[in-house]
C-alpha positions as CSV (number, residue, x, y, z in Angstrom):
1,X,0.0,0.0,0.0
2,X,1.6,3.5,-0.9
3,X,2.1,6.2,1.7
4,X,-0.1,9.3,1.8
5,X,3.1,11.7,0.6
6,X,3.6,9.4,-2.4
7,X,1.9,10.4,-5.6
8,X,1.2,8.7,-9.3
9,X,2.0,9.9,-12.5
10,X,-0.2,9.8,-15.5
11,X,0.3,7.8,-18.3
12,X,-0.4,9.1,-21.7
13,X,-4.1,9.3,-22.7
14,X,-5.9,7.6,-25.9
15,X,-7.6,10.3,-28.0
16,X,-9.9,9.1,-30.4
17,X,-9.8,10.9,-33.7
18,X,-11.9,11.6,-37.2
19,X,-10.4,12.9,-39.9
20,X,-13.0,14.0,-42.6
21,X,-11.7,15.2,-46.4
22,X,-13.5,16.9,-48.5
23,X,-13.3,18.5,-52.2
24,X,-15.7,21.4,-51.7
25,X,-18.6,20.2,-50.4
26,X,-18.2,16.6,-51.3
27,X,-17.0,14.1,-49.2
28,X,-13.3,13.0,-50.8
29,X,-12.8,8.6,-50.2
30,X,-9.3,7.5,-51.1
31,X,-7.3,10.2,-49.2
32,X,-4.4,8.7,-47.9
33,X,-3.6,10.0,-44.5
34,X,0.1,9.4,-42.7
35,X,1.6,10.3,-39.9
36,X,5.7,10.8,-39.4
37,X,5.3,9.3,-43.0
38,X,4.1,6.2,-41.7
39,X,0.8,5.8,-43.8
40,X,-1.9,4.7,-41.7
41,X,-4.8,4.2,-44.2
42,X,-7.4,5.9,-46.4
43,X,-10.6,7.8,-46.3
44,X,-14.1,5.7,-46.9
45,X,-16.2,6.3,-49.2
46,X,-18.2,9.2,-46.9
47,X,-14.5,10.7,-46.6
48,X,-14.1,10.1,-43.4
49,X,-10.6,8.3,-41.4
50,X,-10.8,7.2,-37.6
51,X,-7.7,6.4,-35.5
52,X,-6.6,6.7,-32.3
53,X,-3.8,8.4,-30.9
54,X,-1.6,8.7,-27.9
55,X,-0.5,11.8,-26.4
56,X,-1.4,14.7,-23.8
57,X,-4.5,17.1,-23.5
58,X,-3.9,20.2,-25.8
59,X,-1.2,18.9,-27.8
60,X,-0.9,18.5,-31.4
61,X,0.2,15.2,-33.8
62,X,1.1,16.7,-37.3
63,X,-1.0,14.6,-40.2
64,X,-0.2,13.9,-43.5
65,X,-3.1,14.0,-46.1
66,X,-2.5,13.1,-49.9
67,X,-5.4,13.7,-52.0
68,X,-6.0,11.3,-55.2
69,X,-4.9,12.5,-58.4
70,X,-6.5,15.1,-59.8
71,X,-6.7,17.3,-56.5
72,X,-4.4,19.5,-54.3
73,X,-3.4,18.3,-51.5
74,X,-2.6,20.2,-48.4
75,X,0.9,21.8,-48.9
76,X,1.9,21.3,-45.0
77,X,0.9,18.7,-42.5
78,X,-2.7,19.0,-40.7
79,X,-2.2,19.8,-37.1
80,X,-4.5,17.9,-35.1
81,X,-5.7,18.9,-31.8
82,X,-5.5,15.9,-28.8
83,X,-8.4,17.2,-26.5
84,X,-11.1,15.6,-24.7
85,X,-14.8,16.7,-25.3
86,X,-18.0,16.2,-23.9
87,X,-20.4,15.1,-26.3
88,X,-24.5,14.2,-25.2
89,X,-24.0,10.9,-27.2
90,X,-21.3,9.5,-25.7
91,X,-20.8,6.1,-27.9
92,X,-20.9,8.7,-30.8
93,X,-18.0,10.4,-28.8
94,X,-16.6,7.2,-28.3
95,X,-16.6,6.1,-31.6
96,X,-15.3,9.7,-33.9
97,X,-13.7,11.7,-30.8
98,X,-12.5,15.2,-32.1
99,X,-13.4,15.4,-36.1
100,X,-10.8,17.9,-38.0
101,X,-11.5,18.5,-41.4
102,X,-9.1,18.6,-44.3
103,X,-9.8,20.2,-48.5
104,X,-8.7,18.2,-51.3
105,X,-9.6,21.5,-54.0
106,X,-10.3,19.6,-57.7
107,X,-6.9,20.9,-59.6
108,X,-8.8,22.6,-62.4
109,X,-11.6,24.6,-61.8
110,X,-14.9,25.1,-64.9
111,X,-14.5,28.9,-66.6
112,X,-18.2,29.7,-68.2
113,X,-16.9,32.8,-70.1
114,X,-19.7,35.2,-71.8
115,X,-18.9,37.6,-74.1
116,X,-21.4,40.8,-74.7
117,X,-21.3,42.9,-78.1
118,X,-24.6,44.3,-77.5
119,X,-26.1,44.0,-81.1
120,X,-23.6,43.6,-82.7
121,X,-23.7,39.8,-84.3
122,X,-21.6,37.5,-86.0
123,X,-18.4,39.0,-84.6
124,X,-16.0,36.1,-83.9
125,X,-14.5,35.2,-80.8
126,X,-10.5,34.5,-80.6
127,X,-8.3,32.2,-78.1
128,X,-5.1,31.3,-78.1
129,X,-5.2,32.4,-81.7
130,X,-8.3,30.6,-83.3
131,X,-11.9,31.3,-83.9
132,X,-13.8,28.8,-81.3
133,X,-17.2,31.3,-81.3
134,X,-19.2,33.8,-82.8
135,X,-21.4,36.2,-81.2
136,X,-25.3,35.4,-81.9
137,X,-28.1,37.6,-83.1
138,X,-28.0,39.7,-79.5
139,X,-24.5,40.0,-79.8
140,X,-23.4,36.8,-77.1
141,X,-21.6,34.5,-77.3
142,X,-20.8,31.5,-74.0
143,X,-17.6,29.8,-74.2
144,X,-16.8,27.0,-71.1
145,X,-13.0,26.0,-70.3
146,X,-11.2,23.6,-67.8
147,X,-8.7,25.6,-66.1
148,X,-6.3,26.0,-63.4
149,X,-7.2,28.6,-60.4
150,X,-5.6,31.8,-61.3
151,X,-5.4,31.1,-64.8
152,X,-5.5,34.0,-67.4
153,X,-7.4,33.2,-70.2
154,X,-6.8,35.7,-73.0
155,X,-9.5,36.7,-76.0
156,X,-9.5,38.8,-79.0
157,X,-12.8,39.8,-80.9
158,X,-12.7,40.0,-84.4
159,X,-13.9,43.2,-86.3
160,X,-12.4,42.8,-90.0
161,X,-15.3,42.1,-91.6
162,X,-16.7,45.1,-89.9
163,X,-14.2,47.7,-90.5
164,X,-16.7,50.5,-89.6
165,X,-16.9,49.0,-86.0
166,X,-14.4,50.9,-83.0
167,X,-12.5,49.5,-81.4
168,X,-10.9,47.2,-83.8
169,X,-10.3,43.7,-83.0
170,X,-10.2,44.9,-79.3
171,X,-8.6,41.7,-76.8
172,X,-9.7,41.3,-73.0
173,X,-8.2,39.3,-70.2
174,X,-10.0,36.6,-67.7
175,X,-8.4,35.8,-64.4
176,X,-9.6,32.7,-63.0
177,X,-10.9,32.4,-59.7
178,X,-10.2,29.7,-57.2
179,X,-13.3,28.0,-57.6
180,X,-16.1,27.4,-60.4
181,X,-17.2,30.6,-61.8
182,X,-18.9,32.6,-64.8
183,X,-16.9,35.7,-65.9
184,X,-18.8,38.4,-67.8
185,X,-17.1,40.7,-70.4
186,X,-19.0,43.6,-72.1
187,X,-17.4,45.1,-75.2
188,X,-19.4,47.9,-76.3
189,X,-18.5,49.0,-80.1
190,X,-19.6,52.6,-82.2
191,X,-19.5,53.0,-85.8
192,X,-16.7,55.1,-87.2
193,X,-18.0,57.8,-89.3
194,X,-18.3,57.2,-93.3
195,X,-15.4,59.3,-95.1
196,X,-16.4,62.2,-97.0
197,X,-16.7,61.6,-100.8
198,X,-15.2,64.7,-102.4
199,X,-17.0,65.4,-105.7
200,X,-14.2,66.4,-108.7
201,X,-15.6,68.8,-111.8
202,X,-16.4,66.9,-115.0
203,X,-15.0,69.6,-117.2
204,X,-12.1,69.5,-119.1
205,X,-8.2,70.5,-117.5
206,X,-7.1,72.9,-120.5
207,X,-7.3,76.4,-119.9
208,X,-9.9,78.9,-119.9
209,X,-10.6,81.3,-122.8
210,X,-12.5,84.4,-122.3
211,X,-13.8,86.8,-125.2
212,X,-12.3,90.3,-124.7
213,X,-14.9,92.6,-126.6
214,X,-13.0,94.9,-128.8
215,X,-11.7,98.8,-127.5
216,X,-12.2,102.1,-129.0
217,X,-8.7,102.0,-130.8
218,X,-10.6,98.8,-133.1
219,X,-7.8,96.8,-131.7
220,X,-9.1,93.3,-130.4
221,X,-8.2,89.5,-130.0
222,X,-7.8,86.7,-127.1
223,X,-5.3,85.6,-124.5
């Protein structure tokens, strides 16, 4: 039997953990998840990963999560948080302990790109150097593209077969957003006046010749 004045120390505790990944806001099955690049298993098909692990209240175990291909994993390891909680269920407790959540973003993100020429139709649409639309009879025209986040996509609108129309062949720049988006451009166009037709005499180029009626001296004739 130990004396009063002797005390015990506490042994590490057992901290039951979920990890849940996600790709937006779809659960994301088939992360792998290691920790000191020991891989410990994957995510099911709800995205979720249960363990347990050993350590003290309020400390942290750094976790490893590599998304399947096709999506970004986390650039650093996931601090997770060892502390206890009190939960009403308590085999639900039990069972998931602290849940952290992790994002797997998709690497390529859906660009729907319009294009506005209020009334102005048939005008075509450039990228990367070739025609891929035309504008329709309210001057639109809806382009859709797989890109990366923070992509630039670059256009140019046509105008030579409307060489009245300023600007000419004016170019505009979309920079891709993180997630899906639709990016808007307006290009509003005028008419360049018509050039002035200058009308040229018919007549002939020679000179003139006037009739000089005759003086008092009888003298007379034409220069």
């Amino acid at each position: 039997m130990l004396g009063a004045g002797c005390g015990t120390q506490q042994g590490p505790t057992l901290f039951p953990i979920t990890l849940r990944v996600m790709s937006d806001a779809r659960p994301m099955p088939g992360a792998q998840i290691l920790i000191r690049d020991r891989a410990q298993g994957t995510t099911d098909a709800q995205g979720s990963f249960r363990m347990r692990m050993t350590g003290v209240e309020g400390g942290t175990v750094p976790v490893t999560v590599r998304c399947p291909n096709g999506f970004v994993s986390p650039a650093e390891p996931v601090p997770v948080a060892l502390r206890s909680s009190i939960a009403i269920d308590r085999a639900a407790h039990a069972a998931g302990g602290i849940e952290t959540t992790v994002q797997c973003p998709p690497d390529q993100r859906i660009a729907a790109v319009i294009v506005r020429t209020p009334n102005r139709a048939n005008l075509p649409v450039f990228y990367q150097g070739r025609e891929i639309t035309r504008t329709d009879l309210q001057g639109v025209a809806h382009m859709i593209f797989k890109v990366h986040p923070r992509d630039v996509l670059m256009f140019r609108v046509d105008t030579t077969a409307q060489p009245q129309l300023r600007p000419a062949n004016p170019t505009f720049n979309v920079a891709t957003r993180e997630g899906d988006d639709v990016y808007v451009s307006t290009l509003n166009f005028e008419e360049a006046a018509a050039p002035r037709v200058v009308r040229r005499s018919t007549g002939g180029g020679g000179p003139i010749i006037r009739r000089i009626p005759p003086g008092r001296g009888g003298g007379g004739g034409f220069f």
